[in-house]
N, C-alpha and C positions, 0 to 999 in steps of 0.2 A: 529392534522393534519398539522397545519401551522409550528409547530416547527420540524414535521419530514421532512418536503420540505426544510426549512431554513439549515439543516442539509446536506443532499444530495445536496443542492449547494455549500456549502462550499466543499463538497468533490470532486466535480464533476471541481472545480476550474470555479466557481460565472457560469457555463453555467445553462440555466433554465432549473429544473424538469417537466418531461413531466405529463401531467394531462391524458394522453389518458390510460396508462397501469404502473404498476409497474413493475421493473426488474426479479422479484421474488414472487412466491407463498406466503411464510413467509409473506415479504414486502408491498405485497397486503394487505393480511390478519391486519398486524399491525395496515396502514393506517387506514384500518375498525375501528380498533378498538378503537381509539378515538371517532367516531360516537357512541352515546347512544342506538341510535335503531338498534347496530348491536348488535346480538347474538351467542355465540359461547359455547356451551356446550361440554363435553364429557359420551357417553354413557358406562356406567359397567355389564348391565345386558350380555344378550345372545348375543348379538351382540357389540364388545368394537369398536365405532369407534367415530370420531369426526363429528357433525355436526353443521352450520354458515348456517346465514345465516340474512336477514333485515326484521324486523318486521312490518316495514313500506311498505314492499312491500311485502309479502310472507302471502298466506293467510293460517289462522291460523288450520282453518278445514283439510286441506291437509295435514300441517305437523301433527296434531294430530293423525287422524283417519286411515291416509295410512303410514307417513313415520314411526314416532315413535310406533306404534300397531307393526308394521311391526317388527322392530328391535329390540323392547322388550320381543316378541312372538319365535322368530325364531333365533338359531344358526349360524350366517351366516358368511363366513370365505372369502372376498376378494370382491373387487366391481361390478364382475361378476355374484356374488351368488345373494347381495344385487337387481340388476337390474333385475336378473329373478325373484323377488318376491315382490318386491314392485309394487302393484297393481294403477300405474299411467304411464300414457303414455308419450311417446317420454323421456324416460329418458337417458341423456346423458355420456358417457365417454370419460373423453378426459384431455388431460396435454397440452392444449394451453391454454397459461394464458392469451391471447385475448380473447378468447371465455367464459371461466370461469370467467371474470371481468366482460363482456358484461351481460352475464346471472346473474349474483349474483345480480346485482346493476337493474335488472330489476326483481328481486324479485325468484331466482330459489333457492331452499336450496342445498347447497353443505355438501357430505358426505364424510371425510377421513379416511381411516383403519389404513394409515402410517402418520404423521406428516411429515416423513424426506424425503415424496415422493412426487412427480408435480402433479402426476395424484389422479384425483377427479370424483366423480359421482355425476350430475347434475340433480334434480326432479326438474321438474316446476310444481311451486305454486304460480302462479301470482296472485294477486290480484286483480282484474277487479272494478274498481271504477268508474264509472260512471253515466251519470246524462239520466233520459228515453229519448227514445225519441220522440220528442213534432213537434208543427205544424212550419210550414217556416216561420221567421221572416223578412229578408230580400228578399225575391222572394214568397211572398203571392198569391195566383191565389184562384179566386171564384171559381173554378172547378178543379176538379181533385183532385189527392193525396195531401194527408194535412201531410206528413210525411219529415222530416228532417233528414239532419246529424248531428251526437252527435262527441266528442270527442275522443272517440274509433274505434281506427282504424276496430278490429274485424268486432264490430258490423254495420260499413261504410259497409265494405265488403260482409257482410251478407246482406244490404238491397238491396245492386247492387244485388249479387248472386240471391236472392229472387224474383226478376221480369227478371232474364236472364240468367234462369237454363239450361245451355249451358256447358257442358266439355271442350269447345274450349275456356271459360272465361279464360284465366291464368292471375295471379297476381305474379306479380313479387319483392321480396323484400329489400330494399337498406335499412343498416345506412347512415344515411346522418347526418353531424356534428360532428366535433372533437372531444366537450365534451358533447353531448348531446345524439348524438349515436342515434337521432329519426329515430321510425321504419318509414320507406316512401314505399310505395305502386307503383309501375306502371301495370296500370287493363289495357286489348285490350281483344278484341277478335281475337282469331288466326284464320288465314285463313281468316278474314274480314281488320283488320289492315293491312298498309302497315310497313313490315320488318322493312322498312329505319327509318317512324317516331317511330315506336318503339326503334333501334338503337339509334337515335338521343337521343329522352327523357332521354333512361337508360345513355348514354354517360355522358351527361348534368347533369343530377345527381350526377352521379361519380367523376366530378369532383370539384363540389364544394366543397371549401376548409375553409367553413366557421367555425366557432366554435358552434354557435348554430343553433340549428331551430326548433324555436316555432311554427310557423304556416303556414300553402299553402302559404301566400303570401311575405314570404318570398323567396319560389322557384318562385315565379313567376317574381321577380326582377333579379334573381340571374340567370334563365336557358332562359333570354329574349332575343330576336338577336337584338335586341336593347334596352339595359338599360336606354338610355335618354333619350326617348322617351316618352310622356304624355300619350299617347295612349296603354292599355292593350293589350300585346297581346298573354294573355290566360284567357280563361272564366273560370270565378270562380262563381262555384254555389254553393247553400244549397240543391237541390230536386236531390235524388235519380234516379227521374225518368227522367230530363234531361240528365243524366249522360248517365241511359242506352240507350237513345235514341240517344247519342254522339256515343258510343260502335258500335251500330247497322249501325251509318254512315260509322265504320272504324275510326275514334278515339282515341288516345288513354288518359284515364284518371291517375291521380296523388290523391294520398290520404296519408297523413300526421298522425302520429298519437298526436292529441290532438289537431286537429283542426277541428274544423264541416262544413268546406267547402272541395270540391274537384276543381280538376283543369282541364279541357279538352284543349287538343291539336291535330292539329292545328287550327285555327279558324278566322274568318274573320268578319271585323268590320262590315257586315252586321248580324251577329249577333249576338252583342251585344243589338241590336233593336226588336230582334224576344223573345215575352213571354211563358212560357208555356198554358197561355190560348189562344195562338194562334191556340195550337193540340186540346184542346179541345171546340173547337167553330166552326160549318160551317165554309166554308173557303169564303164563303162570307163574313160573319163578321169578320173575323183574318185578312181578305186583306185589309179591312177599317180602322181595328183598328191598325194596322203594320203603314198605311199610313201616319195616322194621330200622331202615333209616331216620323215619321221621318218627316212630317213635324212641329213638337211639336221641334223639339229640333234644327231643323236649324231655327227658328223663335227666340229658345233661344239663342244662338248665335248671330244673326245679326239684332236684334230687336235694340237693344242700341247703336251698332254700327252704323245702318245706321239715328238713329237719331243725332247723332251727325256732321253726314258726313252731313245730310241734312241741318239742320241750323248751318253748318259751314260756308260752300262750297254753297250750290245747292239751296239754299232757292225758287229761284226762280221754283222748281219742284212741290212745295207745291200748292196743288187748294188753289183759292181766298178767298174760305168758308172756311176751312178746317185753311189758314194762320189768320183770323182774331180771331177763338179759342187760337190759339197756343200764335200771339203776346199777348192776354188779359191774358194769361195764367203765362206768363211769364215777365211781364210789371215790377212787386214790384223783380223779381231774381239779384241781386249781382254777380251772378257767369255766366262764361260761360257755355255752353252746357256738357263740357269735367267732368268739375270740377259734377257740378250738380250729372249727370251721375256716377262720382266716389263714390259721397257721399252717395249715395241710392246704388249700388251696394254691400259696404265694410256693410253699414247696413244689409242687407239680406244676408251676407257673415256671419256676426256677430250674427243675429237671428239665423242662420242655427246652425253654430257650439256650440250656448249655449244650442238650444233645444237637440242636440246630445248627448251634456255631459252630461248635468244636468237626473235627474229620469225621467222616462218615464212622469207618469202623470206631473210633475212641467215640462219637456219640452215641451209640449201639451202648457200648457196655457201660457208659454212664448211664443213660436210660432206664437199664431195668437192675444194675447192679446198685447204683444212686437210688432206686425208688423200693428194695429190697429190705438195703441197709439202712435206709435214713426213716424208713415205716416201720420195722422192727424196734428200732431204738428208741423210734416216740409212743411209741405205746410200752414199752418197757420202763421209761422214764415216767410215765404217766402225763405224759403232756396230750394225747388222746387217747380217744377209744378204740376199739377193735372194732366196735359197730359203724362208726363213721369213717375207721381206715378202709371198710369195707366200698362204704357208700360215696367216698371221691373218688375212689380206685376205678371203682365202674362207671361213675359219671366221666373223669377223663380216659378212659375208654370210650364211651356210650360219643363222645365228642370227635373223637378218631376214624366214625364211621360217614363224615361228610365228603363228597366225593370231591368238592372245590375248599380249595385250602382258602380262600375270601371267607366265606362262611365259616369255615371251623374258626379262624380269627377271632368271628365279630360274638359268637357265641361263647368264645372263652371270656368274651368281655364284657355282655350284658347279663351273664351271671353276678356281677357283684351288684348291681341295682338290686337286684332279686335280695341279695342276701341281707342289704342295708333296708329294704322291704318288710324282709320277714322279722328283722330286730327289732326294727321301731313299731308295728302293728301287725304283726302275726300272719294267719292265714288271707287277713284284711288287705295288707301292706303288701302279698307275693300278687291278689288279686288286679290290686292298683298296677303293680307294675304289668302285668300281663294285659289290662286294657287299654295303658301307657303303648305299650309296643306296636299290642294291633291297632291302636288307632293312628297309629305312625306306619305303619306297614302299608293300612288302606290311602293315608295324604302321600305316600313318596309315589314318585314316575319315574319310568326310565325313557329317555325319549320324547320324554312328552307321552307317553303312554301308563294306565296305571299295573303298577308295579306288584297289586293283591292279586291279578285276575290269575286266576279264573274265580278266588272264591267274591270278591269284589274289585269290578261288580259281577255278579254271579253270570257265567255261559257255562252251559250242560256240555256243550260242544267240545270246550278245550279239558273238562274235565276227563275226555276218556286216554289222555298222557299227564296226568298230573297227579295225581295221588296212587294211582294203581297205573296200569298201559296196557290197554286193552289190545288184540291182534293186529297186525297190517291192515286185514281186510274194516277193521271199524273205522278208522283212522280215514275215511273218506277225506276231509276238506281238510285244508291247512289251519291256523288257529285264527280265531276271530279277531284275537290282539293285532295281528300284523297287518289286517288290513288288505290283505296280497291283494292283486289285478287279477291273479289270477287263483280264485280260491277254492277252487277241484285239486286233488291230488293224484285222483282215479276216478273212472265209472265203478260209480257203486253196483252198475248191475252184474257188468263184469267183474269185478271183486266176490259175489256172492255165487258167481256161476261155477258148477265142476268143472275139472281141470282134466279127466280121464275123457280118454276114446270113445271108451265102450259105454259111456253114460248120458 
């Protein structure tokens, strides 16, 4: 392969051979042909034609039992005959040798009557390799479906279709990647979806000019309205059934082929805080436990920071009980507040990322036996306090309670603003950085859509799933964000009607 490219540049005068298509049927076919796991036969019996095709992708059953029975059995004179009688669908004809490179190399067998001709007849015999599939790893809930995305796109597709057996489902299909050519997905429902975020998505696709793409979150950098921004802004899930609950809002979804996450847009950073076991809990309990989230993770945030602002700056804020802990606390510390604070941080930065890499079970017992022993001994050593072992401890806690691993990320990492904040100008400096953020929160969009709402710009509407989640029955229309065609969810009369006989 590499000596037939080194060739065509010399010809071409030193410009680079394109990786995307070869000039010529022949030239394609050559290329192959230094690959081991290509195949190229010629048939003599009833039927004289040439058939190629890759081993490694073309399942073996298919070529046996339908192509070759077919052509060994039957007289068949041109690729017309051929196609009315081989017993497999969507078999293709066609002399575009885009289309014919695209197919081969994803596993189709190609059949030639003429050698000296473009045109080819295409059977698909993919080979479907995949792993079952298994319960949610990353977005786990005690209740509800226990079922994931796997790596195949099909079968993504099939578990959406299966819970939202609706004709209005369309999916729509893009290569995306130069030399990669992955299949990419964009799922809406028509008549629920707005036109435009569909437009948008498929747009944004199209034009990515990248050379690969391995996984969703690669689009998710690439079709962002703001690439530099810390902050996600498209929700990447594993559960099927969030997705189709995204669908039903008017949403539209992205689905990658060999990745087991999907991508829903537009979406707003008040939900990145909402779980799936929030739908399946009273909404008394979802509204508590939603609550307790958000306040779980701006405690993670400004827990560190405002200790530093405080015995930098503000000491005098401290009760009289509360400062005589703190100075015995800190009587044998070397360092100041800042430093302290860096060094138990970059530790729990450091436990984090070894439990991740390392094996499941040997990351477990690093985790808490790593964060046991190495907290004991810095406060032994006197390199901190017992008051601040306390208050990282619970801050990365406090950060463990996000339900999308996107977020828990970007929160581990706009904490050190905060804390370079509260060094340089105290309670002054955490306040900067705080109207820093939201005022960055209310400029970013997802979709072309903004990215604060519900609280900017302000709808009363979307607020009754956003901070708390009010019953099924309040939840009348879909949210204002999306725009839907269709934006009832239910009659609210029926919604507030009894449900008994006898009433």
């Amino acid at each position: 392969m590499w000596k037939w490219m080194r060739k065509n540049k010399k010809k071409q005068g030193g410009q680079k051979p394109s990786y995307n298509q070869s000039d010529t049927l022949p030239e394609f076919i050559e290329v192959l042909g230094h690959s081991e796991d290509f195949i190229q036969f010629e048939l003599d019996g009833m039927t004289r034609c040439t058939v190629s095709y890759l081993k490694t992708m073309s399942d073996s059953k298919i070529l046996n039992r339908s192509v070759l029975t077919t052509l060994n059995s039957h007289a068949l004179h041109g690729l017309k005959e051929i196609k009315e009688t081989i017993p497999v669908e969507n078999v293709l004809i066609t002399d575009d040798l885009k289309v014919i490179q695209t197919k081969v190399m994803f596993g189709y067998i190609m059949i030639q009557v003429k050698s000296s001709t473009e045109q080819v007849l295409l059977v698909p015999a993919v080979s479907l390799e995949s792993r079952d599939v298994s319960i949610p790893e990353v977005e786990f809930s005690v209740v509800g479906p226990k079922e994931a995305f796997v790596e195949t796109i099909n079968t993504n597709i099939n578990l959406i279709r299966k819970r939202l057996p609706l004709p209005q489902l369309t999916v729509k299909e893009l290569q995306v990647g130069k030399m990669t050519s992955t299949r990419t997905a964009v799922v809406y429902v028509d008549g629920i979806a707005d036109q435009d975020n569909v437009d948008t998505v498929t747009q944004r696709l199209q034009d990515i000019e990248y050379d690969q793409l391995i996984d969703s979150s690669f689009i998710t950098q690439m079709i962002a309205d703001n690439a530099h921004s810390p902050f996600p802004q498209l929700l990447d899930t594993e559960r099927p059934d969030r997705v189709v609950s995204s669908l039903v809002e008017g949403k539209v979804a992205i689905l990658v082929d060999g990745s087991p996450h999907a991508l829903t847009c537009p979406t707003t950073v008040v939900e990145f805080f909402g779980a799936s076991d929030d739908y399946f809990l009273p909404w008394h309990l979802a509204s508590v436990f939603r609550l307790i989230r958000l306040f779980a993770v701006i405690f993670s945030v400004l827990s560190t920071p405002l200790y530093v602002a405080v015995l930098t700056y503000h000491f005098e804020m401290i009760p009289p009980e509360l400062m005589a802990t703190i100075v015995s606390s800190r009587s044998d510390i070397p360092f100041p507040p800042i430093l302290e604070v860096i060094i138990l941080e970059l530790t729990i930065e450091l436990l984090r990322e070894a439990g991740a890499r390392l094996p499941t079970k040997i990351g477990q017992t690093i985790g808490i036996v790593g964060g046991i022993v190495i907290g004991t001994a810095a406060v032994d050593a006197g390199l901190t306090s017992n008051v601040l072992l306390i208050i990282v401890a619970l801050s990365a806690l406090a950060s463990f309670t996000t339900p999308v691993y996107q977020i828990g990320n970007t929160i581990r990492l706009i904490r050190f603003p905060f804390l370079i904040g509260a060094q340089l100008w105290g309670l002054v400096g955490v306040s900067m950085c705080m109207v820093f953020f939201i005022g960055h929160l209310i400029k970013l969009q997802s979709i072309g859509r903004p990215f604060f709402e519900p609280l900017y710009p302000l709808r009363f509407k979307d607020l009754k799933d956003a901070f708390i989640r009010l019953p099924f029955t309040k939840q009348v229309d879909r949210p204002v964000l999306m725009r839907s065609e269709d934006p009832k969810r239910m009659n609210e009369d029926r919604a507030k009607a009894k449900r008994d006989i006898d009433e």
